[in-house]
C-alpha positions in Angstrom: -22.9 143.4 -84.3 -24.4 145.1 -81.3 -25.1 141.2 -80.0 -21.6 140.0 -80.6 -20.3 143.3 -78.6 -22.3 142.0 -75.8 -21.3 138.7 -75.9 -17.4 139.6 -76.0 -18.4 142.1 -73.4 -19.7 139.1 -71.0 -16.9 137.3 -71.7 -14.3 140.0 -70.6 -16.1 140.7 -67.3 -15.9 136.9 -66.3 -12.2 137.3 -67.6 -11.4 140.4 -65.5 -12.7 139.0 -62.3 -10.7 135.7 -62.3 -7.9 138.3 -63.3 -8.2 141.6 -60.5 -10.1 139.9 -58.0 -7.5 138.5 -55.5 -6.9 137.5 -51.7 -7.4 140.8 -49.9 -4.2 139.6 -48.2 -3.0 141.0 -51.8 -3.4 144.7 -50.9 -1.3 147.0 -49.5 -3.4 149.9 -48.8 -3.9 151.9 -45.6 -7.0 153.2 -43.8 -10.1 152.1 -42.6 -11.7 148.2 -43.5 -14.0 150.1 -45.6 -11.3 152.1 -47.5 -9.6 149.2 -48.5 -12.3 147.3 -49.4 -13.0 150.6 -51.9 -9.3 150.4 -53.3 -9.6 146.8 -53.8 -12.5 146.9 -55.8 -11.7 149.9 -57.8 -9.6 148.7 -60.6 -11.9 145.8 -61.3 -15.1 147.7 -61.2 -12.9 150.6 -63.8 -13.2 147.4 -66.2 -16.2 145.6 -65.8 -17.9 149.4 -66.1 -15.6 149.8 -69.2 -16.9 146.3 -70.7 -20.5 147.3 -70.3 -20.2 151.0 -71.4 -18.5 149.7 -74.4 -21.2 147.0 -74.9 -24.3 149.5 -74.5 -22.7 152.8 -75.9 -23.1 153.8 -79.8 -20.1 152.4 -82.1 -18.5 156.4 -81.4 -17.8 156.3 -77.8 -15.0 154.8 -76.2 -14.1 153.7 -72.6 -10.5 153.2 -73.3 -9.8 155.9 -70.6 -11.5 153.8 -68.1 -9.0 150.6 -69.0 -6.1 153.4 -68.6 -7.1 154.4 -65.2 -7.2 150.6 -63.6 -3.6 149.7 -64.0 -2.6 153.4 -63.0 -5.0 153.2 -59.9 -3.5 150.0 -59.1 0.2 150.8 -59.4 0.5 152.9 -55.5 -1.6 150.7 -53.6 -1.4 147.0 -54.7 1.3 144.6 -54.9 3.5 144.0 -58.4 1.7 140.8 -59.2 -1.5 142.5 -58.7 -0.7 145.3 -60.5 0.6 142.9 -63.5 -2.8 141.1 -63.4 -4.5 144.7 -63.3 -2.9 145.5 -66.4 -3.0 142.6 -68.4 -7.1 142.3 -67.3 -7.3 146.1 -69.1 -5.1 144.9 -72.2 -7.3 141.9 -72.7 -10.3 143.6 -72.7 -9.7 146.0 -75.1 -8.5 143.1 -77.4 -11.4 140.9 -76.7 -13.9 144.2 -77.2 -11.9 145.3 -81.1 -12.0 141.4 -81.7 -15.7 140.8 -81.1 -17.0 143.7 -83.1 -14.4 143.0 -85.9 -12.3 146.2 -85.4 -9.3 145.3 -84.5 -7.2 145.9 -87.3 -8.5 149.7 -87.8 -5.8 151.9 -86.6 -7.7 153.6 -84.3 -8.4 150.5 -82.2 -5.0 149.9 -82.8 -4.2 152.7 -81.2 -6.4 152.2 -78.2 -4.6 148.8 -77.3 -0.9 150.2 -77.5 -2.3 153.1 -75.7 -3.9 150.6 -72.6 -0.6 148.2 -73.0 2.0 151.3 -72.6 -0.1 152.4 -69.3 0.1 149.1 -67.9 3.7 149.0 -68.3 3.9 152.1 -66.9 1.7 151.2 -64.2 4.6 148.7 -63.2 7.1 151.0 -63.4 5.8 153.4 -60.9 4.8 150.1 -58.5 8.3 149.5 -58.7 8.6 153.0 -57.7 6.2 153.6 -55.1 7.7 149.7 -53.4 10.4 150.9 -53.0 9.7 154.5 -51.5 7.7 152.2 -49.3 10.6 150.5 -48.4 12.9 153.5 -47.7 10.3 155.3 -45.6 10.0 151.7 -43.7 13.9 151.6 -42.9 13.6 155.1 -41.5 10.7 154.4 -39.7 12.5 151.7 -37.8 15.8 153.8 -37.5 13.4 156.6 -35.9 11.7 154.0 -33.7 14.8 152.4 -32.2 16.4 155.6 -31.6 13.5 157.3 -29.9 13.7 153.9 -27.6 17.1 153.8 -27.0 17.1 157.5 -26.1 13.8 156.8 -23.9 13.9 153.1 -22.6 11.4 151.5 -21.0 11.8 151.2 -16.8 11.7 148.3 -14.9 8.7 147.2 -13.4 10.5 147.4 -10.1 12.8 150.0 -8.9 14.1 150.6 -5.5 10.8 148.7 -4.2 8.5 150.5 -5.7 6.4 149.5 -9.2 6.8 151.2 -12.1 4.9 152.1 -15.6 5.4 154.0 -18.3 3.8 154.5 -21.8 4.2 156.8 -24.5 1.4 156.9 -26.8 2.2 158.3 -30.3 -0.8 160.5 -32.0 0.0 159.0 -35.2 0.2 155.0 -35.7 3.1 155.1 -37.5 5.2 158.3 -35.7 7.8 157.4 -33.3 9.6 160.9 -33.0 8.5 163.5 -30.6 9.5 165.2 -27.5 7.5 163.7 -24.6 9.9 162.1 -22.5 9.9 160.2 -18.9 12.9 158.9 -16.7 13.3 157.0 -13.4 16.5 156.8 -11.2 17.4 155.2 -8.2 19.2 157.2 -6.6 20.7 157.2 -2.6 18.4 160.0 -1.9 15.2 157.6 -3.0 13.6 157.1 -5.9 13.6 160.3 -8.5 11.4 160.5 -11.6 11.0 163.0 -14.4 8.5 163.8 -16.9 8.8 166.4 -19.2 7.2 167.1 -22.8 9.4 169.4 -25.4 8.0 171.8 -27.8 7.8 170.6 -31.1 8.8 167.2 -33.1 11.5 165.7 -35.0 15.4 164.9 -34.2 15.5 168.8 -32.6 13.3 167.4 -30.2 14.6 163.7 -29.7 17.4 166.0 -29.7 16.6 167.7 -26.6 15.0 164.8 -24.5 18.5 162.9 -24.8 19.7 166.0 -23.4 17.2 166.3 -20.7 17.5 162.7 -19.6 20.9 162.8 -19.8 21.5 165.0 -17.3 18.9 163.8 -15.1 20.4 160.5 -14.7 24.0 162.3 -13.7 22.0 164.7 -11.7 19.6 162.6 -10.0 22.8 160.4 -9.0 24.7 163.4 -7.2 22.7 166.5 -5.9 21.7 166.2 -3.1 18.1 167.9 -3.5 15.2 167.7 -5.6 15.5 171.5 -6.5 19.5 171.0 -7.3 18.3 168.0 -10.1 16.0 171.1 -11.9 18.4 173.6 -11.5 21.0 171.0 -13.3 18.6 170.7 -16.0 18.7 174.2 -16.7 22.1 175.0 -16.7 22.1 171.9 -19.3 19.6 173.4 -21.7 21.7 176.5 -21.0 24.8 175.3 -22.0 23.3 173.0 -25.1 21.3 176.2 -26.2 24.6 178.5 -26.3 26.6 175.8 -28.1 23.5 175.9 -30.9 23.7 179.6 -31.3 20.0 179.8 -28.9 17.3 178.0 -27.6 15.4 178.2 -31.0 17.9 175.7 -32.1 16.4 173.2 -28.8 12.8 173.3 -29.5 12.8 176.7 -27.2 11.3 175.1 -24.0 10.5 172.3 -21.6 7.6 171.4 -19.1 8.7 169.7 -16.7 8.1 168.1 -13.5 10.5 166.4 -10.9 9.4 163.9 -8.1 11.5 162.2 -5.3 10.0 159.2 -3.1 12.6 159.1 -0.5 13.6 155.3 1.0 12.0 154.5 4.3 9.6 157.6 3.6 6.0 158.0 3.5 6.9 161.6 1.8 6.6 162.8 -1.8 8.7 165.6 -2.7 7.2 167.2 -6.7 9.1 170.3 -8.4 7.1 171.8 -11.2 8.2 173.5 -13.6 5.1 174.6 -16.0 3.7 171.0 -16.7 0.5 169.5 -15.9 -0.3 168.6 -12.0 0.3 164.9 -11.7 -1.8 163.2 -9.6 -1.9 161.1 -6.5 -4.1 158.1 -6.7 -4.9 156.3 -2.7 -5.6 152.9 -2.3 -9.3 153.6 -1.6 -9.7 154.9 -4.7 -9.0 158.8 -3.5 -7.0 161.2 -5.3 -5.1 164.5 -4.6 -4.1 166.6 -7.8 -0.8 168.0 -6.9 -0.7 171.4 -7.8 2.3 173.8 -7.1 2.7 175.7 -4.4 4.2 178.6 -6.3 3.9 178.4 -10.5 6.5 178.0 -12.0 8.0 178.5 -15.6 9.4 175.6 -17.8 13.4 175.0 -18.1 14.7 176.4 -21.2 12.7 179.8 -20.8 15.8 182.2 -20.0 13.8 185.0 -18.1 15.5 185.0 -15.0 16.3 182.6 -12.5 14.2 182.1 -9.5 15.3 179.6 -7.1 13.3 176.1 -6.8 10.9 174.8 -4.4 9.5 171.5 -4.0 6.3 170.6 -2.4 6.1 167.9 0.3 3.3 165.5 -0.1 2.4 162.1 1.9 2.4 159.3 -0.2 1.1 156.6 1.9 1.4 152.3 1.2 -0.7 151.7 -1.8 -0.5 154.7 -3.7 0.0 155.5 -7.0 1.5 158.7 -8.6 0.7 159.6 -11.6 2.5 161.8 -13.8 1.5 162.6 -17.5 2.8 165.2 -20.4 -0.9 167.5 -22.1 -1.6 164.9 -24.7 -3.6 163.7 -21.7 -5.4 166.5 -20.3 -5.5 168.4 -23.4 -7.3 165.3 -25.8 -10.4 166.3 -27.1 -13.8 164.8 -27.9 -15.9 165.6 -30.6 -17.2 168.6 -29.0 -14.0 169.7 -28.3 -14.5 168.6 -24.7 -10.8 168.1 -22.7 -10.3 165.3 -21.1 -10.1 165.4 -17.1 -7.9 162.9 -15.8 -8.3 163.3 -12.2 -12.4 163.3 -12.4 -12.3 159.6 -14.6 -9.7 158.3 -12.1 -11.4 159.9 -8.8 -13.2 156.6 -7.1 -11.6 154.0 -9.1 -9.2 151.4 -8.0 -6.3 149.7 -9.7 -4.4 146.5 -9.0 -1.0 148.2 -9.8 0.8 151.2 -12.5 0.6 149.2 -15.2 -3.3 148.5 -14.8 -3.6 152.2 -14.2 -1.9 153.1 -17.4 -4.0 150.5 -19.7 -7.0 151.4 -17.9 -6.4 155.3 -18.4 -4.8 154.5 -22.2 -7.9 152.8 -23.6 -10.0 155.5 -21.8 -8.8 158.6 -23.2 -8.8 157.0 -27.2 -12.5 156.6 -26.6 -13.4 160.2 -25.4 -11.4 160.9 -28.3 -12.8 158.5 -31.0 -9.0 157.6 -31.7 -8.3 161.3 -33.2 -5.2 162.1 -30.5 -3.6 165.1 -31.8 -0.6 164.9 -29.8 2.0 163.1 -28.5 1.4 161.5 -24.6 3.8 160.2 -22.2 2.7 158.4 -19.0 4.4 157.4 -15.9 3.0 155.7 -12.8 5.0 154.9 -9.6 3.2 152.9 -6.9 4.5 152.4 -3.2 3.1 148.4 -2.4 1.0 147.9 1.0 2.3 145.9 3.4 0.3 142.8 3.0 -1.2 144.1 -0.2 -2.0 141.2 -2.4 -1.0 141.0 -6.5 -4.1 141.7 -7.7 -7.9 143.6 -6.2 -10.7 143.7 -7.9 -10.6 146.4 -10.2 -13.5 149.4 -10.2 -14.5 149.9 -14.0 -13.1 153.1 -15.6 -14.5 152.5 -18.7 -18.0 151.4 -18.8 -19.2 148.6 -21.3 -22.9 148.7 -22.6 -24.1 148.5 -19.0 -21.4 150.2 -17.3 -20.1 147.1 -15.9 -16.3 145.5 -16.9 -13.1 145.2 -15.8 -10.7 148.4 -15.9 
């Protein structure tokens, strides 16, 4: 008997791994290669272990619960036709076990096959389920993504003769929503730029960049000074704030800050309102860090009003600003290290904005081994050099086994 169990058990495993064992292509589950190597396996190794625990254990013991789990362990993560072929691998086996120890018409074996058939029926049921969850959360997904980019287009690569980048880097792969935001105008007083990070995630905070931006671009258009733009912001978030019974209701405040490259103007005009220094990047591979004059607080605070003041910087052909909401300076390393912009850019040279921005991308998911906990929005405006060819040879910013590669 013991013989003929392990025979039948033999030919069950051979019949489960034709069965389970598909294309990985098959799988649908998320996370690492390893991970979903794991979940692949996991329903046919619940078998084959149920095949030989039945075929070595004493007459007494059962693995039925292992033939229940694969179907139900299938169901979330793989496809319907894998999840059918899960389930019929578990009912087979448990017939082709009762049948070749000649128990198969006992009730209790009886019982153990119903029992394995209504789980994998069940198992289909909640694929069904889970697919079309899947589904639902996909559509939103999309609905989220294309308003979050029709709220916060991307810029041209050109704009009133200067070159222009931007990137916002989400902290989750699949999150589109949050509240870092970036504009560019040009304007007849020169080119005006705003970055600016919201507190908090979700449609309040989509919520209050379209309301930022907004009136940026009508502001930027007609005041006359950098400081006017800010103070329009604030009477914005004002007036949105009293309409939604208080600022709670708008995420509660904004870092922001303001710059303004004038036309036929070597000058750099910066208003910041409490958000991280941006940076000005020179073509020999010097950088200032552009800290305010006089701190001030971010828009949407409501302690007072205290008028505006814009610093006056020099921003010479070839330079590069570089302005960037705290997922940037505030990513961490596995030590808990921030990371320092202006030290890894301090030396290094970039062919234009949008080099910068890969350059400095790729470089901060390193330092933090790809765990960003937050949001990041980046914008880099460059003034060409006369003369200044498309591309120069790029200084490494990110070193490569020998510290050698391009940037």
């Amino acid at each position: 008997m013991a013989e003929e169990r392990q025979r039948g058990a033999g030919r069950g495993i051979d019949a489960v791994g034709r069965a389970v064992f598909g294309s990985p292509d098959d799988t649908v589950t998320p996370g690492s290669q390893g991970s979903r190597r794991f979940v692949r396996m996991l329903p046919a190794l619940l078998i084959v272990g149920g095949l030989l625990f039945d075929s070595l254990a004493p007459p007494n013991f059962t693995a039925v619960p292992l033939f229940v789990a694969a179907p139900l362990i299938a169901a979330p993560f793989f496809s319907l036709s894998r999840t059918v072929r899960t389930g019929i691998a578990s009912v087979l086996s448990v017939i082709a076990m009762r049948l070749s120890d000649g128990t198969s018409t006992q009730v209790v074996p009886v019982i153990e096959m119903l029992t394995v058939l209504t789980t994998a029926v069940l198992a289909v049921v909640i694929n069904g389920v889970v697919r079309r969850g899947n589904e639902q959360l996909a559509s939103a997904r999309v609905i989220a993504e294309t308003a979050m980019r029709a709220v916060l287009p991307t810029p041209a690569e050109r704009i009133g003769g200067l070159q222009v980048a931007a990137r916002y880097e989400a902290a989750q792969a699949d999150e589109f929503v949050g509240g870092d935001l970036y504009a560019v105008a040009d304007t007849p007083y020169g080119v005006r730029v705003v970055v600016g990070d919201v507190r908090g995630k979700g449609l309040g905070a989509v919520e209050a960049v379209a309301v930022i931006i907004g009136s940026f671009r009508e502001a930027a258009e007609q005041e006359r000074s950098l400081e006017g733009v800010a103070q329009r912001l604030e009477r914005a978030l004002a007036r949105e704030g009293t309409r939604r019974y208080g600022l709670d209701a708008m995420e509660g405040f904004i870092t922001a800050v303001l710059a303004e490259i004038p036309p036929g103007a070597t000058s750099l005009r910066v208003v910041n309102r409490g958000h991280p220094e941006p940076i000005l990047l020179h073509a020999d591979g010097a950088l200032e860090v552009l800290a305010p004059s006089i701190p001030a607080l971010p828009l949407g605070m409501d302690l007072g009003t205290w008028p505006d003041r814009a610093d006056v910087w020099e921003m010479p052909p070839g330079a590069t600003l570089l302005a960037f909401t705290d997922g940037l300076s505030e990513a961490r390393d596995a030590n808990g290290v921030f990371y320092d912009p202006a030290a890894r850019l301090r030396g290094r040279i970039f062919p234009g904005p949008e080099e910068l921005l890969s350059a400095l991308t790729d470089d901060v998911r390193l330092h933090t081994g790809g765990r960003a906990t937050d949001d990041m929005a980046l914008l880099a405006v460059g003034r060409p050099a006369e003369g200044q060819p498309v591309r120069r040879t790029t200084v490494p910013i990110v070193g490569r086994g020998d510290g050698q590669g391009e940037g």
